[in-house]
C-alpha positions in Angstrom: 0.0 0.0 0.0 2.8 2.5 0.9 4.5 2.2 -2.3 1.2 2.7 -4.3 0.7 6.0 -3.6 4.0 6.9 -5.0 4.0 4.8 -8.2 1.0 7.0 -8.6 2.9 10.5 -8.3 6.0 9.4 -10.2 4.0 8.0 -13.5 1.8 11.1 -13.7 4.3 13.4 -13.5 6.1 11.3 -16.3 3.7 10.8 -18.4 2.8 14.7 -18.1 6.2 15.8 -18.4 6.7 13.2 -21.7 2.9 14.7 -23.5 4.6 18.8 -23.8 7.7 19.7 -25.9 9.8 20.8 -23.2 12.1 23.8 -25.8 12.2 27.1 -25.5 12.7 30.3 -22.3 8.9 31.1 -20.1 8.4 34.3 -21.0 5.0 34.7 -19.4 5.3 34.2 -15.2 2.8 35.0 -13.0 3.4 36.9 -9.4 1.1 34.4 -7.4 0.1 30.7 -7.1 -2.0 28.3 -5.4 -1.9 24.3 -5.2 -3.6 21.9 -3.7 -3.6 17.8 -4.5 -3.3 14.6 -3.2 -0.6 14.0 -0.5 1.3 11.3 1.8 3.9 11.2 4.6 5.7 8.7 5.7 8.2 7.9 8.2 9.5 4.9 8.4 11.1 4.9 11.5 7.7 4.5 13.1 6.2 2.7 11.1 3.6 5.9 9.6 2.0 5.9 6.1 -0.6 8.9 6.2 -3.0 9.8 3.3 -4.1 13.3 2.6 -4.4 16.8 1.0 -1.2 19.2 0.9 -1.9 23.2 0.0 1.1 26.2 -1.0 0.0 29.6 -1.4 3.1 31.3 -3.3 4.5 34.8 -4.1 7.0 35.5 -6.8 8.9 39.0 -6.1 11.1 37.4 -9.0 11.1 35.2 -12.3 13.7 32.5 -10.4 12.5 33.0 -6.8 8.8 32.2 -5.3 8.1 33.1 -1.2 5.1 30.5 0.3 3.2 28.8 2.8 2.4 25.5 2.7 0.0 23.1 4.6 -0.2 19.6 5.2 -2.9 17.2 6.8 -3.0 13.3 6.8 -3.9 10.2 9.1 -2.6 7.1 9.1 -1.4 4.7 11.5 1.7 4.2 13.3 3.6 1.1 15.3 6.0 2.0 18.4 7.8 -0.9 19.6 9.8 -0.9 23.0 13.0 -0.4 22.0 12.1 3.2 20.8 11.0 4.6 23.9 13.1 6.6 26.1 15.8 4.3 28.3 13.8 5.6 31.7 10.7 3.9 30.4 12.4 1.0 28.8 13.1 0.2 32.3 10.2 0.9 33.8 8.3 -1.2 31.3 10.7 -4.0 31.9 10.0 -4.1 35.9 6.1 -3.6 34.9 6.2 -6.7 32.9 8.4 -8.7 35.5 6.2 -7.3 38.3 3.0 -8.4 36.5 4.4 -12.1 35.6 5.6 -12.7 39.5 1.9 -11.4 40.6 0.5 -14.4 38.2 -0.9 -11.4 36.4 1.5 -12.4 33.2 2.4 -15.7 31.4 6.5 -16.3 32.4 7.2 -16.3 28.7 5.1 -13.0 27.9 6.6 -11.8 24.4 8.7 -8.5 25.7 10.6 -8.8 22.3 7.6 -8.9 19.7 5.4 -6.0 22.2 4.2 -3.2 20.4 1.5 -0.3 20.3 -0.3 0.3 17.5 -2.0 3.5 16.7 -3.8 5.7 14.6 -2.4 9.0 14.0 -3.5 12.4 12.2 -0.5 15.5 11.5 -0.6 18.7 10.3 2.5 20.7 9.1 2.6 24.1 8.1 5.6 25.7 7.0 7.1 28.6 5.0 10.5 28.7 2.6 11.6 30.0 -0.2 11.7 28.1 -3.3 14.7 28.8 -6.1 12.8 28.0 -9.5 14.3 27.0 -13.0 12.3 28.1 -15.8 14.5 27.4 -18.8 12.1 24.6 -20.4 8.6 26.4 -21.6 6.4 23.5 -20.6 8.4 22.4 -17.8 9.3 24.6 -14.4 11.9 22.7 -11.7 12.0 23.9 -8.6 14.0 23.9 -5.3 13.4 24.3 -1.5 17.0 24.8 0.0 15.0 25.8 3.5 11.8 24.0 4.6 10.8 24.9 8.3 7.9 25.0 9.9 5.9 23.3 12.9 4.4 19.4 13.3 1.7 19.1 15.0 0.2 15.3 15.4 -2.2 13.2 17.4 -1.6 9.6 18.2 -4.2 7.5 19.7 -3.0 4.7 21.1 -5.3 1.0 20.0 -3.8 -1.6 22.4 -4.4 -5.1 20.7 -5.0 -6.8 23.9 -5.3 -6.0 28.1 -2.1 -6.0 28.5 -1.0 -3.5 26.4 -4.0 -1.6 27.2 -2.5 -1.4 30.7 1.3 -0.8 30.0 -0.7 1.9 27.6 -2.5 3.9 30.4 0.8 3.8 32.3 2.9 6.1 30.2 -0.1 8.6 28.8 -3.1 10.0 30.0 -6.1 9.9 28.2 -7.3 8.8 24.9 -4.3 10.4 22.8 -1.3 11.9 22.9 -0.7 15.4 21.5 2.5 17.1 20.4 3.7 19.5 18.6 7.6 20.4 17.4 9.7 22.5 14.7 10.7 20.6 12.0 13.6 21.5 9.1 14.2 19.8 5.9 14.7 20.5 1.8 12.8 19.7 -1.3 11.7 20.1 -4.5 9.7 19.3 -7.7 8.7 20.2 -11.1 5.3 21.9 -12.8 4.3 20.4 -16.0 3.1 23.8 -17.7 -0.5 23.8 -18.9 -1.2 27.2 -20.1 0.2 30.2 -18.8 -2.2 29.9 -15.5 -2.6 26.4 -14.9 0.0 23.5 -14.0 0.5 20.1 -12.9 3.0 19.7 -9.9 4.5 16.6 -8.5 6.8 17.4 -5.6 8.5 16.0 -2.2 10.4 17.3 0.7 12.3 15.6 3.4 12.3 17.0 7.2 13.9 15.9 10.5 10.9 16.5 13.6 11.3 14.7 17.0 7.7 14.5 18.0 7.3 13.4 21.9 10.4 13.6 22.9 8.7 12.9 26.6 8.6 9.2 25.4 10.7 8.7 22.1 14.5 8.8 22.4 15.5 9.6 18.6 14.0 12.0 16.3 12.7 11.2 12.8 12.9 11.7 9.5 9.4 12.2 7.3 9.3 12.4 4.2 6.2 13.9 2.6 5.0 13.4 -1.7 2.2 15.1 -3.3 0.6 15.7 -6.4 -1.8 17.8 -7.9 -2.7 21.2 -9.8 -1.4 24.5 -9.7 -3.3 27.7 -10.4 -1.3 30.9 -11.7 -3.0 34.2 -11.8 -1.4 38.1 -11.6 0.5 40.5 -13.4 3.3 38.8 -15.8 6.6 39.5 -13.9 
């Protein structure tokens, strides 16, 4: 299922980019943009595939540089395993377990090694960078994001397969989820297959570092995030 998705993004934008002669300068740019499409992040560290809609609103004060925001939401699910967590709680999950199994509560050979929580999670991103843009092709316009910052913000909600779990669950977080939100860095880019002078076809991915709760996970991540989709250009020709 995870690599669907992006078999999806790469053909389109190949069979786009392979319809359009790709010769001769842009001489018609517009000062604004808006996108929105289909969009996925994944980090693999955790286990996360997340489906979804990405947006960019964009200004360009030049023909080879384009200011935006952009803006991300997608759900998905997620998979922690033990050995993730934060040494404290590794420990204190150990002595749980090994209180639970001398209280009869636990089977002796309770599988420590194959534990995990599963969950279902939902994130929102929205960042701003600037984007340095190529527009030596007329049907084709690459683009790249040196910077991409912004802030993270997901929801995990925790769906313990069995009592156990459930318990060890209820041990480390209260309530039905667990909310964070962090600054994230990272680069990307893409290309618009040009359609007209005001519409386009983009395909596009970014990679950024984020270490969501930190209170429980000891290493950050990497996420990357794909999307796909149309561009509208409209303003003044720059």
């Amino acid at each position: 299922m995870t690599d669907k998705p992006r078999a999806i993004v790469i053909t389109l934008g190949i069979l786009f980019l392979l319809s359009w002669p790709l010769s001769g300068q842009q001489t018609y740019v517009t000062q604004f943009d808006v996108y929105g499409g289909y969009g996925f992040l994944k980090s693999s560290s955790v286990n996360l595939f997340e489906n979804g809609f990405a947006a960019q609103v964009g200004f360009r004060p030049t023909t080879w540089l384009s200011l935006g925001f952009d803006y991300t939401i997608a759900a998905g699910d997620l998979k922690i395993t033990p050995d993730q967590l934060l040494p404290a709680i590794q420990t204190q999950l150990q002595a749980g377990i090994a209180a639970g199994v001398r209280a009869g509560l636990l089977p002796p050979t309770y599988p420590y090694s194959t534990l995990y929580v599963p969950a279902h999670s939902k994130t929102q991103t929205f960042a701003l960078g600037p984007e340095l843009v190529y527009r030596h092709f007329k049907r084709v316009t690459i683009f790249v994001r040196p910077v991409y910052a912004g802030i993270i913000r997901e929801t995990a909600t925790p769906q313990p397969q069995d009592a156990v779990v459930k318990a060890l669950v209820s041990g480390l977080i209260t309530g039905p989820n667990k909310k964070d939100h962090v600054f994230f860095y990272g680069f990307g880019g893409g290309f618009d297959i040009n359609i007209g002078h005001h519409f386009a076809f983009r395909t596009q991915g970014d990679l950024v570092r984020d270490h969501l709760f930190n209170d429980l996970l000891k290493d950050a991540r990497f996420t990357a995030r794909f999307s796909c989709g149309p561009a509208f250009n409209f303003g003044k020709n720059i």
